[in-house]
Backbone as numpy.savetxt, mean C-alpha at the origin, in Angstrom:
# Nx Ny Nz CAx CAy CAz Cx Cy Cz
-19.23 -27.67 -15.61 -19.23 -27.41 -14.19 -17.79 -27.20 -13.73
-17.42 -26.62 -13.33 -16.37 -25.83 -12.18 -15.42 -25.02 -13.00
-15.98 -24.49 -14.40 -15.07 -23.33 -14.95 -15.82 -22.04 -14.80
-15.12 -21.73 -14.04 -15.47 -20.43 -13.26 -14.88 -19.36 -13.82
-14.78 -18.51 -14.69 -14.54 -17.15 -15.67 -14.66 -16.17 -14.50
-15.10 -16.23 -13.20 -14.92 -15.21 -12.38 -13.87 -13.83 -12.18
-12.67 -14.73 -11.59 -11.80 -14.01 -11.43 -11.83 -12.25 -10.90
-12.55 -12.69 -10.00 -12.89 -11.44 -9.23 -11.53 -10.40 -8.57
-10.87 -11.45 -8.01 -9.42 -10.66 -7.09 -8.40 -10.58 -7.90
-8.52 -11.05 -9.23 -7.26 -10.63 -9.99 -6.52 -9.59 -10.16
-7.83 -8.57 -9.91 -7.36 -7.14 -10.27 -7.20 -6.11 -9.37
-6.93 -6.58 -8.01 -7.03 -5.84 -6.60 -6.00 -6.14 -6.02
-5.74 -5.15 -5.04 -4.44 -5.55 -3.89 -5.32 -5.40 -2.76
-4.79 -5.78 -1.65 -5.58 -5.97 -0.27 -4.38 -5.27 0.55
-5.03 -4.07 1.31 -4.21 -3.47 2.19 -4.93 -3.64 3.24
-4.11 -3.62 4.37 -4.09 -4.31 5.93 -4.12 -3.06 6.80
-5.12 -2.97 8.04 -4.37 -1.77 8.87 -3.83 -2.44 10.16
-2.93 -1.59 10.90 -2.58 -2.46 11.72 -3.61 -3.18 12.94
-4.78 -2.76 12.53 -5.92 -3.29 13.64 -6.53 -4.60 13.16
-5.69 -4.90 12.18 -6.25 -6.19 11.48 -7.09 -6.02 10.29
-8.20 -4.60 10.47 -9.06 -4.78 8.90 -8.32 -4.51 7.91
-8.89 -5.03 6.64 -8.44 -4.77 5.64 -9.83 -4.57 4.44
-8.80 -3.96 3.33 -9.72 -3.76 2.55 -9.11 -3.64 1.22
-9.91 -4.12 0.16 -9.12 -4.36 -1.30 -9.41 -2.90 -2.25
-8.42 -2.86 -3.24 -8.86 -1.66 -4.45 -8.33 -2.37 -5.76
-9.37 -1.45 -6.36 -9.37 -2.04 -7.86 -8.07 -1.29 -8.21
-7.00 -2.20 -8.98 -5.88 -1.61 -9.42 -6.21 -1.36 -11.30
-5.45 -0.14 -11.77 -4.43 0.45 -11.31 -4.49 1.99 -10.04
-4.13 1.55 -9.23 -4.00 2.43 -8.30 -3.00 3.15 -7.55
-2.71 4.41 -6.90 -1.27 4.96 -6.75 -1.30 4.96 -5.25
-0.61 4.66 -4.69 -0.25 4.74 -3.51 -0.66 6.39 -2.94
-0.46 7.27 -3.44 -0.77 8.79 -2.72 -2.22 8.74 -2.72
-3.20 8.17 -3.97 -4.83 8.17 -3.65 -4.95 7.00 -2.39
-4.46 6.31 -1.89 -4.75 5.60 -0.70 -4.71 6.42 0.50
-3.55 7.09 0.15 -3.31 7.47 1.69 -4.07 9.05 1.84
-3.86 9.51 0.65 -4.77 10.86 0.68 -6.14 10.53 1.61
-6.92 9.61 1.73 -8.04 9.55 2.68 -6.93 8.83 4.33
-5.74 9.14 4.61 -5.58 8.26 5.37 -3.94 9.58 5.90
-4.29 10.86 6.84 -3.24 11.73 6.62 -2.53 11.00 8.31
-1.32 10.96 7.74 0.00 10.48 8.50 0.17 9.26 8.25
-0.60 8.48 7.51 -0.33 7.02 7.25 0.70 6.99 6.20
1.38 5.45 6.09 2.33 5.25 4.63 1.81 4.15 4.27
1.87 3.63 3.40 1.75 2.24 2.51 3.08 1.57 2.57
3.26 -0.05 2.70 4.49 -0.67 2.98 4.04 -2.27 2.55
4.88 -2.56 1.26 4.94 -3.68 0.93 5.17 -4.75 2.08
3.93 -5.66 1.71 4.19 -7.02 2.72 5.75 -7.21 3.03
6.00 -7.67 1.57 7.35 -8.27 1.59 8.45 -7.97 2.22
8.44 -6.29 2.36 9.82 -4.76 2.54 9.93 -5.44 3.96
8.04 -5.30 4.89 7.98 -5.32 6.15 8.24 -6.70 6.63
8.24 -7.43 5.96 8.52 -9.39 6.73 10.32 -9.19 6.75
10.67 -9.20 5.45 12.56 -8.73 5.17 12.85 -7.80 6.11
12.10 -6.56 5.81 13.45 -5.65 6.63 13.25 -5.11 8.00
11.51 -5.60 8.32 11.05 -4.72 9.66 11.06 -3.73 9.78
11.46 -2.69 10.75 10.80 -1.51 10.75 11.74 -0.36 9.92
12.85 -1.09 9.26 13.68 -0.32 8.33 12.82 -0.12 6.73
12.02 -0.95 6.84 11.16 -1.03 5.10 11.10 0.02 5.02
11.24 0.86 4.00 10.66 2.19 3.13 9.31 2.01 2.94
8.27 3.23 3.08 7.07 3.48 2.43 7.33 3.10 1.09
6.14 3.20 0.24 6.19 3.10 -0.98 5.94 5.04 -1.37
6.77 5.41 -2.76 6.67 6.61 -3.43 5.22 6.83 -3.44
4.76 7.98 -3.46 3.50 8.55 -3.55 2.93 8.11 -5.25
4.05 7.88 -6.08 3.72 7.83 -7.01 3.55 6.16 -7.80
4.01 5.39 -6.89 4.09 3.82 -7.03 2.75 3.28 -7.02
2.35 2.79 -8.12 1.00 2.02 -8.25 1.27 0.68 -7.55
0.16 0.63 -6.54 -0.48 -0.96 -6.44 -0.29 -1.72 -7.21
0.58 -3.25 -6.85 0.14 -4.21 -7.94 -0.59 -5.31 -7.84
-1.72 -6.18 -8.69 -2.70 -6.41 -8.21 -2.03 -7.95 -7.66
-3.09 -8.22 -6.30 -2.75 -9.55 -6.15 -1.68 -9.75 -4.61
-0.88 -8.46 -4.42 -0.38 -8.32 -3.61 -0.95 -7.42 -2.30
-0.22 -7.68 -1.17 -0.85 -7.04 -0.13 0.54 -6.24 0.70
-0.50 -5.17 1.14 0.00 -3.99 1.80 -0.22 -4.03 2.99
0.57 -2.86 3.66 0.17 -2.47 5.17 0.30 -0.76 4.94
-1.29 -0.98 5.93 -1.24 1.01 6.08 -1.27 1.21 7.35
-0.04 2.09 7.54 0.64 2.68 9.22 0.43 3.55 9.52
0.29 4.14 10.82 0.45 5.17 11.06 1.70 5.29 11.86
2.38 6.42 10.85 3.59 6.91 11.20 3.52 8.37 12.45
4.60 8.70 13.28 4.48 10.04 14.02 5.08 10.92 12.60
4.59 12.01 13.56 5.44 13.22 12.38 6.87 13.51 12.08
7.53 13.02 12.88 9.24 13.07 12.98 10.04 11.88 12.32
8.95 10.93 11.81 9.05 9.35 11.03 8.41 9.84 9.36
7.72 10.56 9.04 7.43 11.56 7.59 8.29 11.72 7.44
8.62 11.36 6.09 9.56 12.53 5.13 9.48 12.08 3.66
10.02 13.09 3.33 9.38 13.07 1.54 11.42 12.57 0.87
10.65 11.43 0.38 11.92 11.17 -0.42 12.05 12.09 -1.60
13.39 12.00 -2.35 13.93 13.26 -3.71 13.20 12.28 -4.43
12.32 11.51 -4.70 11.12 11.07 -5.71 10.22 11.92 -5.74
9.98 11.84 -4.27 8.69 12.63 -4.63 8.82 14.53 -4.14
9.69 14.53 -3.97 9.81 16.32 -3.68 9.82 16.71 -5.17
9.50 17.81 -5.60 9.41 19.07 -6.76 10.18 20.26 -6.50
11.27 19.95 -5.98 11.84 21.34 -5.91 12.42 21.45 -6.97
């Protein structure tokens, strides 16, 4: 009794919107498939946003979720977008 092999949330991150809901994904997951259902939003580590406030960087389009940790998804204006030299292809 109480060994529990569950371990259900091990493998998820929990992202936040700013209206309060949230919702978890099975990692490994990339930050651009989040937001791809979510256009003008960014993804922003708990941590970036408690430390640095509204200076935190998005996360790269290409930065996987890591599990266990939690996010925030924003909506940014259009003049607050921009593509870091990570993720541009020129």
């Amino acid at each position: 009794m109480g060994n529990n092999m569950g371990g259900g949330g091990r493998k998820k991150a929990k992202v936040m919107e700013i209206n309060g809901e949230s919702f978890k994904l099975k990692t490994p997951v990339k930050a651009q498939d989040v937001i791809n259902d979510y256009p003008g939003h960014v993804l922003m580590k708990f941590k970036s946003v408690k430390q640095f406030g509204i200076r935190a960087k998005p996360l790269a389009n290409g930065e996987e979720l890591i599990p266990q940790k939690i996010y925030f998804l924003l909506h940014l204006k259009p003049q607050f977008l921009y593509i870091s030299s990570k993720d541009s292809k020129i």
